[in-house]
C-alpha positions as CSV (number, residue, x, y, z in Angstrom):
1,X,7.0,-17.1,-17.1
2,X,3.2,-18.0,-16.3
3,X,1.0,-15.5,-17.2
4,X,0.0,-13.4,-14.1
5,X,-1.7,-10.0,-12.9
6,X,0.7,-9.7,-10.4
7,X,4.7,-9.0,-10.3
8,X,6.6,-9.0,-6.7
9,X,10.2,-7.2,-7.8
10,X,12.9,-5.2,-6.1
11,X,14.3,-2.5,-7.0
12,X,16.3,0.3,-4.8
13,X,15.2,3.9,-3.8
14,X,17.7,5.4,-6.8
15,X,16.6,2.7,-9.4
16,X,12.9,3.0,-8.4
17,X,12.0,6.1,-11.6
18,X,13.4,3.5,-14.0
19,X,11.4,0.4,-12.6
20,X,8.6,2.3,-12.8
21,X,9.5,3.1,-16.5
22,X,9.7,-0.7,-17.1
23,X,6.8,-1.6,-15.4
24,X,4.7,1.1,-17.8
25,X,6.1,0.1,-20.9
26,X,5.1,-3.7,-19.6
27,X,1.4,-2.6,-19.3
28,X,1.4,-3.1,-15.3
29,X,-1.2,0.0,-14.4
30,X,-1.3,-0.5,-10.6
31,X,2.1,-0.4,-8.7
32,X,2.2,-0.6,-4.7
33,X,5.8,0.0,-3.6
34,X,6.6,-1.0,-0.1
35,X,9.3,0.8,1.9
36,X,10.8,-0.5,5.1
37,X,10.1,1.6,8.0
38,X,11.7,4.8,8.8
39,X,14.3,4.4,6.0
40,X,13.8,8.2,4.7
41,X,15.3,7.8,1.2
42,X,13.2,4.9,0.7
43,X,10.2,6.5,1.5
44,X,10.7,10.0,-0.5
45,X,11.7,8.3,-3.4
46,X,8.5,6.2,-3.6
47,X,6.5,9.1,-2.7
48,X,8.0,11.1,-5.4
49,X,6.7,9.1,-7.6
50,X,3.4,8.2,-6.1
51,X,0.1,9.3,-7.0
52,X,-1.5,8.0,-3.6
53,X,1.1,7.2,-0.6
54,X,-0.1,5.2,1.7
55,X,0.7,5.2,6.0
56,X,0.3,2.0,7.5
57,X,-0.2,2.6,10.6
58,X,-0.6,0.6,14.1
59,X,-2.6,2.8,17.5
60,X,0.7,3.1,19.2
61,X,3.2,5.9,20.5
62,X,5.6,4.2,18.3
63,X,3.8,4.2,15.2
64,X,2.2,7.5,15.6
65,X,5.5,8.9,16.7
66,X,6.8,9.1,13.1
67,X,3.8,11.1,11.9
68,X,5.6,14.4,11.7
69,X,9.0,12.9,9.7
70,X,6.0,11.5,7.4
71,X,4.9,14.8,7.2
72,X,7.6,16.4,6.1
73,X,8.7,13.6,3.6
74,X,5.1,14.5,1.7
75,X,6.3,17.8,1.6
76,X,10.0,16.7,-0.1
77,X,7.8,14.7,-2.6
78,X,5.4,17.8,-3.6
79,X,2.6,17.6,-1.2
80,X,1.2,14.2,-2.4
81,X,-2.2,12.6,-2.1
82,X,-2.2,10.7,1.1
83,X,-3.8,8.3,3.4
84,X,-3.1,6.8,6.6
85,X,-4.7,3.5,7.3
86,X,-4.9,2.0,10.7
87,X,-4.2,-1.4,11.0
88,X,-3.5,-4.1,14.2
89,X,-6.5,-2.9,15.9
90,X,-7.4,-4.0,18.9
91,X,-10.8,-5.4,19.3
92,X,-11.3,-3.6,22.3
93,X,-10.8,-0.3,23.4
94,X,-10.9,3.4,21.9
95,X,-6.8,3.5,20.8
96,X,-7.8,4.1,16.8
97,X,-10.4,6.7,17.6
98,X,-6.9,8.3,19.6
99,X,-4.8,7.4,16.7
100,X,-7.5,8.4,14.1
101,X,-7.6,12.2,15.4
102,X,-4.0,12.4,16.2
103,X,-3.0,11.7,12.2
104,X,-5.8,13.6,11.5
105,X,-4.2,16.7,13.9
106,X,-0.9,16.2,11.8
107,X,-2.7,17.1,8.8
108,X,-3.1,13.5,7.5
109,X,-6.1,12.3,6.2
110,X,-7.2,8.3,7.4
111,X,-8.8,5.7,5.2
112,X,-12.5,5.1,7.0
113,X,-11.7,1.5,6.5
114,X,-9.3,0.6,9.6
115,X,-7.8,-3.5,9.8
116,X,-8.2,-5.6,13.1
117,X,-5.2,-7.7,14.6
118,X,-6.7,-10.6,13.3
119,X,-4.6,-13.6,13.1
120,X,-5.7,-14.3,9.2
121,X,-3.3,-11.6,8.5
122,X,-0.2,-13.2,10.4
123,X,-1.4,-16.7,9.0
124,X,-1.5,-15.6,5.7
125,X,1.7,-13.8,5.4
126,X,3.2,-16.9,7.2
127,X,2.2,-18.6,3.9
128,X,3.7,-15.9,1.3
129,X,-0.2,-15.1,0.9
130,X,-3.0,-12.1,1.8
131,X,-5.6,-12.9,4.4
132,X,-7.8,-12.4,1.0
133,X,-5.6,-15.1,-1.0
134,X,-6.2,-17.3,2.2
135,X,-9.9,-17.2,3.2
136,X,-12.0,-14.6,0.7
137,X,-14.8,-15.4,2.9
138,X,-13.0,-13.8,6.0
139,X,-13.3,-11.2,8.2
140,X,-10.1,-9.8,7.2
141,X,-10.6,-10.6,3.3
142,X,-13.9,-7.6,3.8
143,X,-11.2,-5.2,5.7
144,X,-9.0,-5.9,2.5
145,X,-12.1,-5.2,0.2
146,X,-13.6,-2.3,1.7
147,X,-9.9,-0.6,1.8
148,X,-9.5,-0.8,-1.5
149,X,-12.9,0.2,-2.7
150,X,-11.9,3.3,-0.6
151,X,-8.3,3.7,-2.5
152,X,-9.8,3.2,-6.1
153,X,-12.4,5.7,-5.4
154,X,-10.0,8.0,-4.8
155,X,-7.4,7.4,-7.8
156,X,-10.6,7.6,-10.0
157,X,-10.4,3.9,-10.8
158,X,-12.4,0.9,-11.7
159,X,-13.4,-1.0,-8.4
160,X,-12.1,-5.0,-9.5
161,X,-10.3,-6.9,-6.9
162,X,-9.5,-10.3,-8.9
163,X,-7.4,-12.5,-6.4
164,X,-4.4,-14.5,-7.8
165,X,-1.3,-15.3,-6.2
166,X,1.9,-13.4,-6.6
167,X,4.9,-13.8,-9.3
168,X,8.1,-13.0,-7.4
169,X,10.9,-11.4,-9.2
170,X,14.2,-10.2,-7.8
171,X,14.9,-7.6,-10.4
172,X,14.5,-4.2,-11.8
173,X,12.5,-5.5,-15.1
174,X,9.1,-7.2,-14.8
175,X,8.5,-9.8,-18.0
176,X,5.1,-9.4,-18.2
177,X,2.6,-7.6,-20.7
178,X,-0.8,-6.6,-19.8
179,X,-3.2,-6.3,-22.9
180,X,-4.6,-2.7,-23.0
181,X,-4.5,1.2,-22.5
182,X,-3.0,1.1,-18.9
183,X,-3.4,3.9,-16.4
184,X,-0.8,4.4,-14.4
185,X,-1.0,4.6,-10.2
186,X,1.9,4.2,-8.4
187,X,0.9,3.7,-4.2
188,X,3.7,4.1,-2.3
């Protein structure tokens, strides 16, 4: 296997504690799980083991409609760290500011960073890539950039956003060490 920063693996909701396991004892310190949407046992196990969940979430009844069972789902996992972060923003109208005090009503905090419906974010995931991966010189790449100098400042970690592309994996057991004294953050 190349040598790589990045592992793409799956793993199911019941196996998710042990991947997790795997992926510290391979040195991986940051691990983003993503969760389909509203699959419930999905999303509390992830969040169980998160130390910063994030809420994607678009300025729409039917994004914003799923706030409360989000809500409740923190609860289930322990009343975990948590951030919304608004995303397919129109580029014109008020609708975030809406969605932004909505969340915000519902007791859920939202990343100051917010992401535009830009279509370097459909191109690049057309491509298996991240608007950042795609164009670092983007509009989108700076949403990307600014989001996660927010996130790392709040898990307390150093702010390095090295771009390389993925290594996909279809299994429970990443093969990959990382030299050093990893910290683990799991963002579900």
């Amino acid at each position: 296997m190349p040598d790589a920063e990045t592992l793409v693996f799956d793993s199911q909701p019941p196996r998710l504690p042990n991947a997790l396991q795997t992926a510290r004892e391979h040195g991986i310190d940051i691990v983003l799980v993503d969760t389909p949407p509203r699959s419930a046992d999905a999303a509390l196990a992830a969040a169980r083991e998160a130390d910063l969940v994030l809420i994607p979430c678009r300025p729409q009844y039917y994004d914003l409609e799923t706030i409360p069972a989000v809500a409740d789902i923190l609860k289930l996992a322990g009343k975990k760290q948590s951030l919304a972060v608004l995303n397919a923003i129109p580029i014109r109208g008020d609708r975030h500011h809406q969605a932004r005090r909505a969340l915000e009503g519902q007791g859920i905090p939202v990343c100051p960073q917010t992401f535009a419906d830009r279509r370097a974010f459909g191109d690049a995931g057309a491509l298996g890539l991240s608007a950042l991966e795609l164009n670092p010189e983007c509009k989108a790449a700076r949403e990307i950039q600014l989001a996660f100098k927010h996130v790392s400042r709040l898990l307390d970690m150093p702010i390095s956003l090295n771009v390389r592309k993925p290594v996909i994996r279809n299994a429970d057991k990443p093969e990959s060490k990382t030299p050093g004294n990893p910290k683990i953050r799991n963002v579900a």
